[in-house]
MARMI-335661 format. One line per field, with one value per residue: residue in one letter; x, y, z of N, C-alpha, C in turn; residue number from 0. Coordinates in steps of 0.2 Angstrom, whole numbers, m for minus. Layout:
REM MARMI-335661
residuo c(A:...) $
n_px c(X:...) $
n_py c(Y:...) $
n_pz c(Z:...) $
ca_px c(X:...) $
ca_py c(Y:...) $
ca_pz c(Z:...) $
c_px c(X:...) $
c_py c(Y:...) $
c_pz c(Z:...) $
num c(NUM:...) $
This chain:
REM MARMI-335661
residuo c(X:X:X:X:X:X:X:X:X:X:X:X:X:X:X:X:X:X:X:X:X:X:X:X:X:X:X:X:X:X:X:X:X:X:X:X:X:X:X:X:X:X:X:X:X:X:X:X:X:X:X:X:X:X:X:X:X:X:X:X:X:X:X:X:X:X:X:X:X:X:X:X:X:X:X:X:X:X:X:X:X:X:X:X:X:X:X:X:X:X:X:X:X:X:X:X:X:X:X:X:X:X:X:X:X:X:X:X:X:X:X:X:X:X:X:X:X:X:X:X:X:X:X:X:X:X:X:X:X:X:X:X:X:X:X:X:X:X:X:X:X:X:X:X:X:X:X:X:X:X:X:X:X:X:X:X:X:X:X:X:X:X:X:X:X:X:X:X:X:X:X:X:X:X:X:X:X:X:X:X:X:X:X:X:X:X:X:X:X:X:X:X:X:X:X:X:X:X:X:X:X:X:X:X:X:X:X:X:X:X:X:X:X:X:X:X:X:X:X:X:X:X:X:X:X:X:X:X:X:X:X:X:X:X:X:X:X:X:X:X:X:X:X:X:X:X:X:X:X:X:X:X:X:X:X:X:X:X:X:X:X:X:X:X:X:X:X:X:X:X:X:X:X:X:X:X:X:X:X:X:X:X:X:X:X:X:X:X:X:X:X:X:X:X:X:X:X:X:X:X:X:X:X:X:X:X:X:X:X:X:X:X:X:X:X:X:X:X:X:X:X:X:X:X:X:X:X:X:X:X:X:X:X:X:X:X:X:X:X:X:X:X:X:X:X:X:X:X:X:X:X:X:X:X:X:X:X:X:X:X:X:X:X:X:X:X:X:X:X:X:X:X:X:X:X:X:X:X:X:X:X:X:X:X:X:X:X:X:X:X:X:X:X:X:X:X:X:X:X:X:X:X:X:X:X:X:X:X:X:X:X:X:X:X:X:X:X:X:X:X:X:X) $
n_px c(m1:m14:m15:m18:m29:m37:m35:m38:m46:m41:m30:m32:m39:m30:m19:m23:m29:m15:m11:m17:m14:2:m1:m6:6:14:9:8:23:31:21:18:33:32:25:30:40:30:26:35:39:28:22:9:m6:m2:m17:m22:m13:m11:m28:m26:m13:m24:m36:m27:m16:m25:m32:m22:m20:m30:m36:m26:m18:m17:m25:m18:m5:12:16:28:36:48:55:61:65:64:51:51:57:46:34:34:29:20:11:23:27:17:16:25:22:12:21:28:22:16:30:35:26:27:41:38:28:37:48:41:35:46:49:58:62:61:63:46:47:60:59:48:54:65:60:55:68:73:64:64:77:81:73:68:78:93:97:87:86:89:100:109:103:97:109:109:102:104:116:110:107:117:117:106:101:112:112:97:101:111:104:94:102:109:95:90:101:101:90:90:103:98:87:81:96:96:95:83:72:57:54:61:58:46:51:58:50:40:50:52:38:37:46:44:32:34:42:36:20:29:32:18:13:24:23:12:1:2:m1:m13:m16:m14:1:13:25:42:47:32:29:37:35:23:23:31:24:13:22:23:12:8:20:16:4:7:16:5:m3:9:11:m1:5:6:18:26:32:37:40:49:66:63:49:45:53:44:33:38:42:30:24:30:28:11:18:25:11:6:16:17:3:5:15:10:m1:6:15:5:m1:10:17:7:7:18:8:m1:5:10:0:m10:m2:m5:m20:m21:m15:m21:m33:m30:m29:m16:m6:6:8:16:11:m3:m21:m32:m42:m58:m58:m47:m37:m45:m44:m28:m29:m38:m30:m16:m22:m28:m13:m6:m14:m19:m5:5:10:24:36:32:38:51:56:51:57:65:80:83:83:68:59:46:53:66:61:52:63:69:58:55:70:66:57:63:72:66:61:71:77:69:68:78:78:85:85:74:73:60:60:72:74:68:72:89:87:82:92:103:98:100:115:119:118:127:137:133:119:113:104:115:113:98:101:111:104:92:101:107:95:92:101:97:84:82:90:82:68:70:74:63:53:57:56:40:37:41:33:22:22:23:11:1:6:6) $
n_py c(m14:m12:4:3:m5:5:18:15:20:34:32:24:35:47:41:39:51:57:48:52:65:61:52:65:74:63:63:79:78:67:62:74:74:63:67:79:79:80:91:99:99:102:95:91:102:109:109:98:89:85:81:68:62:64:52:41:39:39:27:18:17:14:2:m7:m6:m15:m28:m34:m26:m25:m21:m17:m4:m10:m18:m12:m10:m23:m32:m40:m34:m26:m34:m35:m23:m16:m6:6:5:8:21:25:23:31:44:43:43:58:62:62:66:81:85:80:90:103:100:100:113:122:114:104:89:74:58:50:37:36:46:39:29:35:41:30:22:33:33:20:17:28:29:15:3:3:m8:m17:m10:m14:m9:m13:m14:1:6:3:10:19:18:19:33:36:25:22:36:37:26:28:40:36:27:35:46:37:33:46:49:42:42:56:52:42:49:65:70:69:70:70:68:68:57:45:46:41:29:22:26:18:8:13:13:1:m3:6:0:m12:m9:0:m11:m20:m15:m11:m25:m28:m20:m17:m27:m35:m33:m36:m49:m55:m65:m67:m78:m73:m77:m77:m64:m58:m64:m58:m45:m43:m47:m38:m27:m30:m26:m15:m10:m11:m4:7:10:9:21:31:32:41:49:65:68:84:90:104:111:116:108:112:114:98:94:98:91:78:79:80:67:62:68:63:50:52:55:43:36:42:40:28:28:35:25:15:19:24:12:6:17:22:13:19:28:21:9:10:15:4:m4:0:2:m14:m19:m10:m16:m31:m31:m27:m37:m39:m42:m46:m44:m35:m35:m24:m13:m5:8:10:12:20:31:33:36:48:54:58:63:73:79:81:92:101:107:101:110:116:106:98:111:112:99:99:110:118:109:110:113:107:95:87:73:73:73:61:53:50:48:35:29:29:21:9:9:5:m6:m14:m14:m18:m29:m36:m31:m21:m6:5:23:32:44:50:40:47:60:58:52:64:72:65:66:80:81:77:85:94:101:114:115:111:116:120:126:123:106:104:108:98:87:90:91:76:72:77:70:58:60:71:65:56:66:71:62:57:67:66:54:54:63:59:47:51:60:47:39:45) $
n_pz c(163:168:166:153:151:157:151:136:129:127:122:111:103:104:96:84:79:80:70:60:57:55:42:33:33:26:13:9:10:5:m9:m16:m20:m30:m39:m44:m55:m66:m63:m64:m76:m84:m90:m83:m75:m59:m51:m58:m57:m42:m44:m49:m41:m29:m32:m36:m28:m16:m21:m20:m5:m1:m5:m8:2:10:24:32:44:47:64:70:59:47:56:65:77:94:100:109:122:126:133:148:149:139:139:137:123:118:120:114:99:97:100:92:81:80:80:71:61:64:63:46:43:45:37:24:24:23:9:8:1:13:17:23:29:35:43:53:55:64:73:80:82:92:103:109:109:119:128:133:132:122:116:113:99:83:78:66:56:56:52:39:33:34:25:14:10:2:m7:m13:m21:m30:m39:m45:m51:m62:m67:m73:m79:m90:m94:m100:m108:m119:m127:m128:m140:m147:m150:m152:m154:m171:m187:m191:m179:m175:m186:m179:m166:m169:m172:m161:m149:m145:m138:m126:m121:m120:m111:m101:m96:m93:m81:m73:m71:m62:m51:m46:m46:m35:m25:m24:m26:m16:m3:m3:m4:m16:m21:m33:m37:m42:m55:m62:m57:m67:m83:m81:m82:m91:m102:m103:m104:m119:m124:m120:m128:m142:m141:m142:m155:m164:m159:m159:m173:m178:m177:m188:m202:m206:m216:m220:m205:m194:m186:m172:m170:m172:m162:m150:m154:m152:m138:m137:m134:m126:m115:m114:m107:m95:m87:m86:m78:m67:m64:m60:m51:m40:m34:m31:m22:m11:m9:m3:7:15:25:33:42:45:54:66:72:70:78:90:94:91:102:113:112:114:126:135:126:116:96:82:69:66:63:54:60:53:53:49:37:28:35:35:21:16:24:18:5:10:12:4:m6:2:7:m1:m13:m12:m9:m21:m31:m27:m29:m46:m48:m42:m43:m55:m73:m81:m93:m102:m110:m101:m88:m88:m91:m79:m68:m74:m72:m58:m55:m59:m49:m38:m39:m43:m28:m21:m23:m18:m6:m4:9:2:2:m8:m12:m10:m22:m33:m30:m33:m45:m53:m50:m59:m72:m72:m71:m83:m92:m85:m74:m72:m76:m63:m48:m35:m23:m17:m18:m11:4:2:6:17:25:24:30:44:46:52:66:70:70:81:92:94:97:107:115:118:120:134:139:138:146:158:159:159:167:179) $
ca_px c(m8:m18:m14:m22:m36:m42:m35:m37:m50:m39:m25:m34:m41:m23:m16:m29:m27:m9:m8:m23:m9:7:m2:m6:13:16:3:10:30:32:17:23:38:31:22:34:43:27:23:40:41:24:16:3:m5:m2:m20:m21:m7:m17:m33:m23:m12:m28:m37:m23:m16:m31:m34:m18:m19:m37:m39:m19:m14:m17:m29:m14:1:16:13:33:39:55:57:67:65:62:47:50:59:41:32:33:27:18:11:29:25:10:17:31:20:10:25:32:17:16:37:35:22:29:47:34:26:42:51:36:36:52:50:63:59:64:57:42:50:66:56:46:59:71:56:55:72:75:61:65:86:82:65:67:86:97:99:80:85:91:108:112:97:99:116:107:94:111:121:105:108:121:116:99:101:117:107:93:104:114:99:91:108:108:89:93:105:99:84:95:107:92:81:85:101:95:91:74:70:50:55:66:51:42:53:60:47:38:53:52:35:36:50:39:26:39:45:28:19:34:32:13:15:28:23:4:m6:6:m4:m21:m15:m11:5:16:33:46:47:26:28:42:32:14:27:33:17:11:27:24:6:11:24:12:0:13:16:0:m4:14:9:m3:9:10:26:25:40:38:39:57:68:58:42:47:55:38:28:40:39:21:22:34:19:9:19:25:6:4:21:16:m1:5:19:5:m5:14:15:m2:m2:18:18:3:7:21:5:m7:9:10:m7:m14:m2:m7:m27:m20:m12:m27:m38:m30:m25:m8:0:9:9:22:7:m9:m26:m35:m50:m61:m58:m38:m35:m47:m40:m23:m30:m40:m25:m13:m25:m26:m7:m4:m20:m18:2:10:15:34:40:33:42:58:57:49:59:72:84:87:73:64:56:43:58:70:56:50:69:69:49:58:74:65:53:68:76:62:61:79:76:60:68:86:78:87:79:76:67:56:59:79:75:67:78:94:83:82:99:107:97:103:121:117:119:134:135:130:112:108:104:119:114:95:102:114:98:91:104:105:87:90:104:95:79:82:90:77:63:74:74:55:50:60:51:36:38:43:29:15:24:23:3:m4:9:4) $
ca_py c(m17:m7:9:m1:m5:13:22:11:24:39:31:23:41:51:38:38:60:60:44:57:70:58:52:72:73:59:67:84:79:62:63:80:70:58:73:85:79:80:96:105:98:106:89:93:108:107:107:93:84:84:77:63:59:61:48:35:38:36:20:12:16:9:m5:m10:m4:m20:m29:m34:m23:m25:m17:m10:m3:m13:m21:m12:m15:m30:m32:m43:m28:m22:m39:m35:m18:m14:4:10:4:11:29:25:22:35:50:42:46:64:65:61:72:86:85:81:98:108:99:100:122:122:112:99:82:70:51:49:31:38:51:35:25:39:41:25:22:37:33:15:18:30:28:9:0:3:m18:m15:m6:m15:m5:m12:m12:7:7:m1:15:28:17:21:38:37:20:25:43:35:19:29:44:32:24:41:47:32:34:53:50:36:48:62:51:41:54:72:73:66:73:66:68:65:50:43:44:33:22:19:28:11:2:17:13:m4:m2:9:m3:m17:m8:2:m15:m23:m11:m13:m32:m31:m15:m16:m33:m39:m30:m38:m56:m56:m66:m69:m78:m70:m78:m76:m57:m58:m67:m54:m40:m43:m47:m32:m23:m33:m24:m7:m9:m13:1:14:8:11:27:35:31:44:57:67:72:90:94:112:110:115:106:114:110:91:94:97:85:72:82:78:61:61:71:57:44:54:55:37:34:47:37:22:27:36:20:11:22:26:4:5:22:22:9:22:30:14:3:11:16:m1:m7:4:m3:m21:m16:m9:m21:m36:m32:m29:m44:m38:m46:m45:m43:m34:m34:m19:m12:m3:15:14:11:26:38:35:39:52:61:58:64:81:82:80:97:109:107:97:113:120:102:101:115:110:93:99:116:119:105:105:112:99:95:79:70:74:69:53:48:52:44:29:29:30:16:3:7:2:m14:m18:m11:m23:m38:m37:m31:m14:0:12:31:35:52:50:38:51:66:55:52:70:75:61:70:88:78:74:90:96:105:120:114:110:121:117:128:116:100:106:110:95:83:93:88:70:70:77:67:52:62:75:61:52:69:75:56:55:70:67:49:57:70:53:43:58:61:42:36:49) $
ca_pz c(160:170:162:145:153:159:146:132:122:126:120:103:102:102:90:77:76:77:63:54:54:51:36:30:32:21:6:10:5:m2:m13:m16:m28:m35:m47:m45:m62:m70:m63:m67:m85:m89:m92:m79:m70:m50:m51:m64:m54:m35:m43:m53:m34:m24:m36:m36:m20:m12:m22:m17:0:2:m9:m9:9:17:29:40:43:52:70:70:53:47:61:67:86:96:104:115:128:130:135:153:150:134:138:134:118:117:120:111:94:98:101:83:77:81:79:61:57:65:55:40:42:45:32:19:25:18:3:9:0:14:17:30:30:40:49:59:60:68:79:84:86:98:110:110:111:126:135:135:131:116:112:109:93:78:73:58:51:56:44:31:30:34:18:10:7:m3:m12:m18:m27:m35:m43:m49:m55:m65:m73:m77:m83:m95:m101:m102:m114:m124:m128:m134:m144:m152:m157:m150:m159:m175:m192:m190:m173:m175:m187:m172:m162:m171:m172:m152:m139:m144:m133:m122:m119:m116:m104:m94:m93:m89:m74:m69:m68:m58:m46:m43:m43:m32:m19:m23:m26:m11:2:m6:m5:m21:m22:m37:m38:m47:m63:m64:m61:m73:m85:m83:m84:m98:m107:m101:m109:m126:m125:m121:m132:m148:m141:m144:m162:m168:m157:m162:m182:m179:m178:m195:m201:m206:m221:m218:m199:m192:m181:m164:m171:m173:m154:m145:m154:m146:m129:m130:m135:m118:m109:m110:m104:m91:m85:m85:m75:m62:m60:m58:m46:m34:m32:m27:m16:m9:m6:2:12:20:32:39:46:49:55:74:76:72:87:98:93:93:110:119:111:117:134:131:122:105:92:75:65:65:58:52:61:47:49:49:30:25:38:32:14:17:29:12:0:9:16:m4:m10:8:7:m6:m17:m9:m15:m30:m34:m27:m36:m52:m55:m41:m45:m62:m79:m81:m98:m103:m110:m97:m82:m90:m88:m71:m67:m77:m68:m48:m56:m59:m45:m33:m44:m42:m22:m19:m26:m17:m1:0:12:1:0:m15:m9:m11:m28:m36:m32:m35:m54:m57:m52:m63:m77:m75:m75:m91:m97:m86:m67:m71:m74:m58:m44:m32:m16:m16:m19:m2:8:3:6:25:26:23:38:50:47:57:74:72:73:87:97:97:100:113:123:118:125:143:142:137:151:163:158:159:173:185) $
c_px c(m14:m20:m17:m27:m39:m39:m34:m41:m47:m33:m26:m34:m34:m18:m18:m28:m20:m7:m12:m16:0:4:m3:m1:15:11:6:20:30:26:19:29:36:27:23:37:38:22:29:42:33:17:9:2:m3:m10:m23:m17:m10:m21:m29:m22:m18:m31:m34:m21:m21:m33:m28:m17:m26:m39:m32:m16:m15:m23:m25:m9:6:18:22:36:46:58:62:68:63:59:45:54:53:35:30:29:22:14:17:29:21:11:21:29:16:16:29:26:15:21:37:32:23:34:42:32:34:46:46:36:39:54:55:58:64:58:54:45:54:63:52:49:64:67:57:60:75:70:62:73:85:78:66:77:86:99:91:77:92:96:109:107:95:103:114:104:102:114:114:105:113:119:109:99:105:116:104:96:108:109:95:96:108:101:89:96:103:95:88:98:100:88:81:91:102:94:84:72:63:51:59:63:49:43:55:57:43:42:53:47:36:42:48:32:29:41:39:24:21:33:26:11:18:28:16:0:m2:1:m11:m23:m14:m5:5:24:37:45:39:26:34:39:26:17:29:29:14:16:25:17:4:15:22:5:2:15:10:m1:2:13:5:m3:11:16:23:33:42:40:48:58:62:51:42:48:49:37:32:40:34:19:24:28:16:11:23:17:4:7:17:8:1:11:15:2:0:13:10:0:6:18:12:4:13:16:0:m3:7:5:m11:m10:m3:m14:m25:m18:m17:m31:m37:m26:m20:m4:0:10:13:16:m2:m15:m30:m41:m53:m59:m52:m39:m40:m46:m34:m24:m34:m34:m19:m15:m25:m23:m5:m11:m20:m10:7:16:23:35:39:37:47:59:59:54:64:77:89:80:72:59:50:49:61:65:53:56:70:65:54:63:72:61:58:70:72:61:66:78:72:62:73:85:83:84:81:70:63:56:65:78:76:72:87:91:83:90:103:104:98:110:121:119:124:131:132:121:110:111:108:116:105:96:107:108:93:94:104:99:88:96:102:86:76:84:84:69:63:74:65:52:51:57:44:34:37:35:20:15:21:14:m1:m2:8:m2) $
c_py c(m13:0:9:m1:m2:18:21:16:30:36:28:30:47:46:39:47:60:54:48:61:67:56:60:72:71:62:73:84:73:61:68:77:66:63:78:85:82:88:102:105:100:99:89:98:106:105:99:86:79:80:69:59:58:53:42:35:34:28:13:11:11:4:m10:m8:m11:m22:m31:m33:m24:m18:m12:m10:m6:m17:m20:m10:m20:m30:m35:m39:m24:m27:m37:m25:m13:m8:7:9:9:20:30:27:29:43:50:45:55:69:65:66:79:88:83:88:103:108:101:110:123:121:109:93:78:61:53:41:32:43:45:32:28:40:34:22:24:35:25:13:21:29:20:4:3:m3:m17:m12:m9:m11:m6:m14:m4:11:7:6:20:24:20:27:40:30:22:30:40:31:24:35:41:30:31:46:44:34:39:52:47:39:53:58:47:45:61:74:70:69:76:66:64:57:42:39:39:27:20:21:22:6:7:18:6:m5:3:3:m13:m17:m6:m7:m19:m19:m11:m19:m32:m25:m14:m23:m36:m38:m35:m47:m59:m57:m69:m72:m74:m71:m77:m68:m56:m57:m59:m49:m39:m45:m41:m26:m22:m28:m18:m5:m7:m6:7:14:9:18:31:35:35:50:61:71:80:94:101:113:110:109:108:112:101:91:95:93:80:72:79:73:57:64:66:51:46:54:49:35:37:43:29:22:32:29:16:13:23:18:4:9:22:20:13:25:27:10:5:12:8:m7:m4:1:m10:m23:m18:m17:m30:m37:m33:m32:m39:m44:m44:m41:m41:m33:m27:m18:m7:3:17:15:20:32:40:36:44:55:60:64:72:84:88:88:102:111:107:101:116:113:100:104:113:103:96:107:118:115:106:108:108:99:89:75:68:68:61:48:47:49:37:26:26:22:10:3:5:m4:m17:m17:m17:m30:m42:m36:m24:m10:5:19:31:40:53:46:42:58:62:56:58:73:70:65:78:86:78:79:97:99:112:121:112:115:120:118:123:111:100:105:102:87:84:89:81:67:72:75:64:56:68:72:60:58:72:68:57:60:68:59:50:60:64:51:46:59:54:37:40:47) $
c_pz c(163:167:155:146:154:155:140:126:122:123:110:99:99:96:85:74:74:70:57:52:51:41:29:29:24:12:7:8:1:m7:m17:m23:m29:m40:m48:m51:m66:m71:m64:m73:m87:m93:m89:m76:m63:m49:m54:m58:m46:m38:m45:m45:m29:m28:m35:m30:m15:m12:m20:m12:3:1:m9:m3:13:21:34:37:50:57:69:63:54:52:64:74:89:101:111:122:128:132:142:153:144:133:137:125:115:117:116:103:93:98:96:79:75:82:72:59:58:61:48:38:43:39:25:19:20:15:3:6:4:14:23:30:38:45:54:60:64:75:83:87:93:104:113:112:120:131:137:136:124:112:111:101:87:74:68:53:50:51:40:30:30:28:13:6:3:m9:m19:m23:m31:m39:m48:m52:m62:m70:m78:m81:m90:m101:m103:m110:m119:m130:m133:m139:m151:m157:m155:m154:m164:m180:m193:m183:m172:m181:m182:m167:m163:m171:m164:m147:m139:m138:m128:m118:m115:m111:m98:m92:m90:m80:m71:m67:m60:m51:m42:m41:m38:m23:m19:m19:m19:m6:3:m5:m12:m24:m29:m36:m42:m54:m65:m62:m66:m77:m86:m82:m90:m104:m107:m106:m117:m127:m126:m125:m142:m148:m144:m152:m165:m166:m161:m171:m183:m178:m185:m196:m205:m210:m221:m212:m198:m187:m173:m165:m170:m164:m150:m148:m152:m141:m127:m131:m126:m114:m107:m107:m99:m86:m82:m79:m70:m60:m56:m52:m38:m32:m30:m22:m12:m7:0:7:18:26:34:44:51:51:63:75:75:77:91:97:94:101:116:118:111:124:136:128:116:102:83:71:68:63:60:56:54:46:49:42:29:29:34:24:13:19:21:6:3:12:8:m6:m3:6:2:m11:m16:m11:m19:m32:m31:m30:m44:m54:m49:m41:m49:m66:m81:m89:m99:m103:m104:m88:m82:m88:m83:m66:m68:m73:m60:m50:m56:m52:m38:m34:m42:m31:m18:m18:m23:m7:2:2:9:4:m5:m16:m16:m20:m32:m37:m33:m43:m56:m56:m56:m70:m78:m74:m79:m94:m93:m78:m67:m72:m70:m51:m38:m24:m14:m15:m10:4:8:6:14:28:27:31:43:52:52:66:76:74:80:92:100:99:108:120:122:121:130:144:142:145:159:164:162:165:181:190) $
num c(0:1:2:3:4:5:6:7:8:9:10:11:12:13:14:15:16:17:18:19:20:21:22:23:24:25:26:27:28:29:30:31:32:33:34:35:36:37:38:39:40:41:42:43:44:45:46:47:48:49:50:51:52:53:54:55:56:57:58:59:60:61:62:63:64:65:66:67:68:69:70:71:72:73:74:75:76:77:78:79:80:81:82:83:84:85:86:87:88:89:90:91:92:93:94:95:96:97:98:99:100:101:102:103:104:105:106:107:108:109:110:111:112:113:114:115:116:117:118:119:120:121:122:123:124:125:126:127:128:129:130:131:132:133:134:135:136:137:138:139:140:141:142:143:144:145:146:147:148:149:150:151:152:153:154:155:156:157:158:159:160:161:162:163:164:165:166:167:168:169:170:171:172:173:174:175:176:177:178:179:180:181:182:183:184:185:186:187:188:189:190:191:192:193:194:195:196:197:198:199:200:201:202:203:204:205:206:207:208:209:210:211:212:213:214:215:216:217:218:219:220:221:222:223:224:225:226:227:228:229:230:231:232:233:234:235:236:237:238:239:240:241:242:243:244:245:246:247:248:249:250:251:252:253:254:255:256:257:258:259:260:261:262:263:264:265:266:267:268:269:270:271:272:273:274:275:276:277:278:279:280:281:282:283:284:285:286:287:288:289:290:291:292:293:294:295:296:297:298:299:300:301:302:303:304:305:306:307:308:309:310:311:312:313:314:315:316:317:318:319:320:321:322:323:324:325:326:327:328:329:330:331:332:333:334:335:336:337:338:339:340:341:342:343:344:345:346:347:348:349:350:351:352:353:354:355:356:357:358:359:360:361:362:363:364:365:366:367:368:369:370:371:372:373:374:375:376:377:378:379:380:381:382:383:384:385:386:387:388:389:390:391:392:393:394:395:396:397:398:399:400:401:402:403:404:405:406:407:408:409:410:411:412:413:414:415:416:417:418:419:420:421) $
């Protein structure tokens, strides 16, 4: 307790930087994919892509991030093993903070897309497995995140496989292609605005206090589709057919009808995530504030001081415009070529599968959804379309997330403890 009391502003102080630099992280890889589809199908520049991410990112971190977040992400330790001593906490959240964002930067270097999810829960794991007990640390909720990496890519590859095809046999391989259009990217839209909604009711407005039960976001889901749906039908009618115009001509202008709803998907899955991710960077730092600022009691949950939220969206917005490019390009172009069409299935796919994820309570990635979604659509079109030796490198990445968090916590734990216990 003591330790709290006389070092309570140096301890705010080194939280508040290293959740600056965890949040740059998170903006730097996982932002990074959610506009990678749309920056390696040509729907958007990289510049174009950045300002789009910062704008909504920013917006769902700061207006949909929460005014109270839970102090340990997932829960996935028991905090009652730091009751009699709550600066172990305190360094613990703080050396998670600065193990994540490390593995963030190195991985992000590299152009690995892995989760900052699993990168602070690996941390927090490891300093609290070894620096405190190991019954302190929720194992099987540990499992759940290790089954994860095989459940999650394999869902939303499955579904992006699906919309993939559906796509090609409807209207790609049709006499008429642009007549095709006309007739089904109508359901194609409102099936994006089906699922895109569901995802911001269901990962956004929650944060805001804006509860819905299931059958009422069902319900303003599916009106919302019916809307979308009706929009698309007028707008696509003002596509002229062109009798002169070969087959490949017909095939971009439905490209670009896919461009734009690629655009849209890609904004509305920043803002999800900008409201969801965030708090991996504002979840430990505002218990380490909650900490200090009540003379050590923890508590489950804690309320926001003012300048956490806009940190962590600020540190986002320019992990995502210093960094973010190396994965981009390995989303959007070392995977798999990626077209409008082809990415929109992929966008589409990650969107469902966070839906179905949200509602069931499965720990997923949005890292792993999306690259699961893109490689389900270079399946599509056989193994030699997708680039085997990245899809390896990535997969490497996603195994040594979690122990690589778990080892740099863990000194960095010792060397806090070392410093403020001296």
């Amino acid at each position: 307790m003591d330790i709290i009391a006389t070092y309570g502003f140096e301890l705010i102080a080194l939280a508040g930087i290293f959740g600056f630099f965890m949040a740059w992280g998170i903006g730097a890889n996982d932002v990074a994919n959610a506009m990678g589809t749309s920056v390696g199908s040509k729907a958007l520049t990289i510049k174009q892509a950045i300002i789009i991410a910062m704008v909504f990112e920013f917006a769902g971190a700061y207006l949909a991030g929460g005014e109270v977040t839970s102090t340990i992400r997932k829960g996935i330790i028991d905090s009652s093993y730091f009751v009699e001593s709550p600066e172990l906490l305190v360094y613990g959240m703080i050396a998670s903070l600065l193990a994540a964002g490390i593995w963030l930067l190195v991985a992000s270097y590299l152009g690995w897309p892995v989760s900052t999810t699993h990168s602070i829960v690996g941390a927090i794991v490891g300093f609290a497995a070894v620096g405190v007990n190991a019954d302190a640390v929720s194992w099987i909720k540990v499992g759940g995140i290790v089954g994860s990496w095989v459940v999650t890519p394999l869902i939303s590859g499955i579904f992006a496989y699906l919309i993939f095809m559906s796509a090609q046999k409807l209207i790609f391989n049709t006499p008429d292609p642009l007549g095709n259009a006309k007739r089904y990217v109508p359901f194609y839209m409102a099936m994006s605005g089906f699922m895109l909604s569901l995802v911001t009711i269901k990962k956004g407005l929650k944060h805001i206090g804006i509860h819905f039960t299931t059958n009422e976001a069902l319900m303003l889901a599916g009106s919302i589709a019916v809307l979308v749906g009706l929009i698309g039908v007028i707008l696509i009618k003002q596509l002229k057919d062109d009798p002169k115009a070969d087959k490949k001509m017909h095939y971009a202008s439905v490209e670009k009808v896919f461009a734009i709803l690629m655009i849209v998907t890609a904004c509305c899955m920043a803002f999800a995530h900008g409201s969801n991710d965030v708090a991996n960077a504002i979840g430990p730092l505002a218990a380490v504030v909650s900490i200090v600022e009540n003379g050590g009691e923890i508590s489950k949950q804690a309320s926001l001081v003012w300048w956490i939220l806009p940190l962590g969206g600020v540190g986002i917005v320019l992990g995502l415009a210093i960094f973010g490019r190396r994965v981009m390009a390995t989303i959007g172009e070392g995977i798999t070529h990626l077209t409008p069409s082809r990415g929109f299935a992929a966008e589409l796919a990650a969107a469902t599968t966070v839906v179905l994820a949200s509602s069931t309570g499965l720990p997923i990635s949005t890292t792993q959804t999306l690259v699961g979604a893109v490689l389900g659509v270079g399946m599509a079109r056989g193994i030699a379309a997708l680039n085997l030796g990245v899809i390896r490198n990535i997969v490497i990445s996603w195994v040594v997330t979690l122990p690589a968090g778990a080892l740099l916590s863990i000194c960095i734990f010792y060397m806090l403890k070392g410093i403020f216990s001296a």
